[in-house]
ChimeraX commands (.cxc) that place a marker at each C-alpha (Angstrom):
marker #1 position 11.86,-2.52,-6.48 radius 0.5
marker #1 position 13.29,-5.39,-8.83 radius 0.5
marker #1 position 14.16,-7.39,-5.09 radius 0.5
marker #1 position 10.83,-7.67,-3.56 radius 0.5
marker #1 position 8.31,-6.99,-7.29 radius 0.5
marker #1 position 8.19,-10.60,-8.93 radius 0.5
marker #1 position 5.71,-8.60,-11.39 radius 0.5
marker #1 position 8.72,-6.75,-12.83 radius 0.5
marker #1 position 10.97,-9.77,-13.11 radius 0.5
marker #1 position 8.03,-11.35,-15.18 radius 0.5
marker #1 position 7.96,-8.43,-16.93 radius 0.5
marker #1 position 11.17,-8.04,-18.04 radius 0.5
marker #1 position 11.21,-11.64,-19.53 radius 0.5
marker #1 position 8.30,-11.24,-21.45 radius 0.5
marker #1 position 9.43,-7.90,-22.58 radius 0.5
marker #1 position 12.76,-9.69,-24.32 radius 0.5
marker #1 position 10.25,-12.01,-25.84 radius 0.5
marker #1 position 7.58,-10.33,-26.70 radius 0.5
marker #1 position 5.69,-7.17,-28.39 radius 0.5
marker #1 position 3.27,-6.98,-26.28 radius 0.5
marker #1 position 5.85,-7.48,-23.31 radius 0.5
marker #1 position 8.09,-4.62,-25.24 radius 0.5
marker #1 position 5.52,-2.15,-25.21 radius 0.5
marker #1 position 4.76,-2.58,-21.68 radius 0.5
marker #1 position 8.22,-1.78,-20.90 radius 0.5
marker #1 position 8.54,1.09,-23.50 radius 0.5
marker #1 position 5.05,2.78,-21.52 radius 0.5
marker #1 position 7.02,2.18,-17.59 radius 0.5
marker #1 position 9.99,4.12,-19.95 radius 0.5
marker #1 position 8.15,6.64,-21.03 radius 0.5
marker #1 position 6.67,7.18,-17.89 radius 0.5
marker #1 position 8.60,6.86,-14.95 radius 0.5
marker #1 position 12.73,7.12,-16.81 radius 0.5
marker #1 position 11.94,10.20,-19.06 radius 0.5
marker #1 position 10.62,12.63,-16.05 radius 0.5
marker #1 position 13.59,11.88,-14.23 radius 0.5
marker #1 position 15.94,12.08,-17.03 radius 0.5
marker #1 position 14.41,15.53,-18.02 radius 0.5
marker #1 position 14.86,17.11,-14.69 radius 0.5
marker #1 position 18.28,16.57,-14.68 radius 0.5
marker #1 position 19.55,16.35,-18.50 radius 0.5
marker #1 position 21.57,19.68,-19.09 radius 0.5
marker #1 position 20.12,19.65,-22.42 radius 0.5
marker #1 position 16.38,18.61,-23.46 radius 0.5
marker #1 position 17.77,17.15,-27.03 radius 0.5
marker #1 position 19.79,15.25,-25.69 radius 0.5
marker #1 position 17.42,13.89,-23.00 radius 0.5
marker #1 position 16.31,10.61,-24.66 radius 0.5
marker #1 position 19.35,9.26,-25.51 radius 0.5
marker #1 position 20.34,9.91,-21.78 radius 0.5
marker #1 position 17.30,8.28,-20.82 radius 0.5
marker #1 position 17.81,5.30,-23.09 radius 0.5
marker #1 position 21.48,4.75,-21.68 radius 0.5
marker #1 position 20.47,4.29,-18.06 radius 0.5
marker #1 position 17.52,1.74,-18.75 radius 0.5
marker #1 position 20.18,-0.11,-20.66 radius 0.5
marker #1 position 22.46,-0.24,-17.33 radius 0.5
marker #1 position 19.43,-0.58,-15.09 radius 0.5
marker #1 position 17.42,-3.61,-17.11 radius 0.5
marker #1 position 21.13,-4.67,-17.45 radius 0.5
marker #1 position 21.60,-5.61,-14.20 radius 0.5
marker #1 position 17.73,-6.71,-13.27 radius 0.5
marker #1 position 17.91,-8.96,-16.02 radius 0.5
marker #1 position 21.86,-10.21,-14.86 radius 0.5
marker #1 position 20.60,-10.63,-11.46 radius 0.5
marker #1 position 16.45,-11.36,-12.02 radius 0.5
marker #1 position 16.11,-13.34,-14.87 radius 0.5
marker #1 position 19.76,-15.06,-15.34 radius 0.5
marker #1 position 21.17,-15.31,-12.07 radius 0.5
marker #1 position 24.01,-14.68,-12.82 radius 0.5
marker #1 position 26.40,-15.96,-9.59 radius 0.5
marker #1 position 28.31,-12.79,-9.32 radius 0.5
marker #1 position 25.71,-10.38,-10.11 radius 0.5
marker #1 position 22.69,-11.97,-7.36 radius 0.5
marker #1 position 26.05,-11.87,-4.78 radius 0.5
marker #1 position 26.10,-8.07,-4.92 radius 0.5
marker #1 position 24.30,-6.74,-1.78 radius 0.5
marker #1 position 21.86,-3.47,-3.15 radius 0.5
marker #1 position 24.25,-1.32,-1.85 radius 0.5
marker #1 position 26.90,-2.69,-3.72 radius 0.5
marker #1 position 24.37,-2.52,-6.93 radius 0.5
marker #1 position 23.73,0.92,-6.27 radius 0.5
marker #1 position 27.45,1.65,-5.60 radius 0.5
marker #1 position 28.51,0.37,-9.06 radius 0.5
marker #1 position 25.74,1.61,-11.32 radius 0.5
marker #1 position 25.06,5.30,-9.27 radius 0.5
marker #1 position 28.29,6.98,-10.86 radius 0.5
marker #1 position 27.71,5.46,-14.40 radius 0.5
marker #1 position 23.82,6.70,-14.36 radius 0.5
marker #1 position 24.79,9.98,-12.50 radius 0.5
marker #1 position 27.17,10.70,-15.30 radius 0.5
marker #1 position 24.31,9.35,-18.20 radius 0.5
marker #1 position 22.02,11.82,-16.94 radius 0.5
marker #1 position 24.10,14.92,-16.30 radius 0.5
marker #1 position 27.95,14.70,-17.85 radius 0.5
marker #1 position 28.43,17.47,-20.62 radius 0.5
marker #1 position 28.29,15.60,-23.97 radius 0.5
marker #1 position 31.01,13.92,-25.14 radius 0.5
marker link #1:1,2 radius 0.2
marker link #1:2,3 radius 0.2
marker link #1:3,4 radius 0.2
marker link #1:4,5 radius 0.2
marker link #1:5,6 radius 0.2
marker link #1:6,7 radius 0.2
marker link #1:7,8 radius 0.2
marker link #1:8,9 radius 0.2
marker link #1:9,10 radius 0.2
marker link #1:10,11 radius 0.2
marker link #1:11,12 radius 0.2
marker link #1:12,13 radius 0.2
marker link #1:13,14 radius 0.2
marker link #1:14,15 radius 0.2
marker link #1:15,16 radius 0.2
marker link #1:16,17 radius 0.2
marker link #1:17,18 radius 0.2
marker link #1:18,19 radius 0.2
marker link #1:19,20 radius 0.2
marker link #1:20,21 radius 0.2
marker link #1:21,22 radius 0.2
marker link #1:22,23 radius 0.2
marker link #1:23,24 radius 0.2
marker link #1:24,25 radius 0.2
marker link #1:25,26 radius 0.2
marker link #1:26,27 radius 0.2
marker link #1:27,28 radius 0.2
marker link #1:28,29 radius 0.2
marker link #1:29,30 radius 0.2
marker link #1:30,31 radius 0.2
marker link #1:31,32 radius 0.2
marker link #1:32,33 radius 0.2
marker link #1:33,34 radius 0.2
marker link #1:34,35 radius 0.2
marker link #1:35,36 radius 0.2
marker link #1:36,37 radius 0.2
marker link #1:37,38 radius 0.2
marker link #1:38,39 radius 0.2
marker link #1:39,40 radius 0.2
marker link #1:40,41 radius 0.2
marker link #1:41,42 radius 0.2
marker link #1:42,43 radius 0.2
marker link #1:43,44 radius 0.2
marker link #1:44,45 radius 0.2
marker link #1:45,46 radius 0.2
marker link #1:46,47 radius 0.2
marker link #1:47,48 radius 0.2
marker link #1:48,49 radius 0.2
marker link #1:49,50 radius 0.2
marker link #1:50,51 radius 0.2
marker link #1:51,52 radius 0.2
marker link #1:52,53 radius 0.2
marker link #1:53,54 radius 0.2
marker link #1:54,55 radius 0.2
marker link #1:55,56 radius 0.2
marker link #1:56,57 radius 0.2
marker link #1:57,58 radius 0.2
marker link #1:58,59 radius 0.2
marker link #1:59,60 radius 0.2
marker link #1:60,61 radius 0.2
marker link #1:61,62 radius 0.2
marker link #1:62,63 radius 0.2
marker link #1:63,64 radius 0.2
marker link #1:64,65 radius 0.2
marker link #1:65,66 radius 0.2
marker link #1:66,67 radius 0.2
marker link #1:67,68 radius 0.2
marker link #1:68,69 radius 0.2
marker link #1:69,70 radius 0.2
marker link #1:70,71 radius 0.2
marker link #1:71,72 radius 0.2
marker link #1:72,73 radius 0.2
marker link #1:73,74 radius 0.2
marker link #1:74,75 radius 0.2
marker link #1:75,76 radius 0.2
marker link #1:76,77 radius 0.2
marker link #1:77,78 radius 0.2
marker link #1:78,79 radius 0.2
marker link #1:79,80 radius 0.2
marker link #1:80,81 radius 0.2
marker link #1:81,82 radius 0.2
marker link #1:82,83 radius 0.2
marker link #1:83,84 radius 0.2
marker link #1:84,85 radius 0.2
marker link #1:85,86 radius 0.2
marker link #1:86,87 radius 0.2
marker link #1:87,88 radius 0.2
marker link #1:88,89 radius 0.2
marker link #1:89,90 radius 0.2
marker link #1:90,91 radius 0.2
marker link #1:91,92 radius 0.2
marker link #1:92,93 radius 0.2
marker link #1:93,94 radius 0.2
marker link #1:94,95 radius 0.2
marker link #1:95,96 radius 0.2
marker link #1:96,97 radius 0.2
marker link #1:97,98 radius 0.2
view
């Protein structure tokens, strides 16, 4: 979605810069990260911080490849993107704790 939304990108900037911004961000967490994270977190306690851990790789890279433009990061094609980040997110959500 971050390729083709320019309403995201915007977001995510004013989200690093302001409250207002922030709690947008926190509300698109709470509702569209935590159901997916609690369908496949192993354990419910242990579900936030799971959740919290992927939006940090996710906005990661939209902000990397969004908002800095970053060379290297804009280069990667999305299946290269989802290549990278898929095993780190897939183990986020379901790896036995460590």
């Amino acid at each position: 979605m971050w390729g083709e939304n320019e309403v995201l990108t915007a977001l995510l900037r004013l989200g690093v810069t302001n409250q207002a911004g922030a709690e947008r961000m926190q509300t698109i967490f709470r509702d569209q990260l935590l159901p997916v994270a609690r369908a496949a977190c192993p354990d419910p306690e242990q579900m936030p911080a799971r959740a919290a851990l992927c939006a940090g790789r996710l906005l990661g890279l939209a902000l990397t490849r969004y908002v800095l433009r970053l060379p290297p990061a804009v280069a990667l094609t999305r299946q290269e993107a989802v290549a990278w980040l898929a095993p780190t997110v897939q183990r986020y959500l379901t790896a036995p704790h460590p």
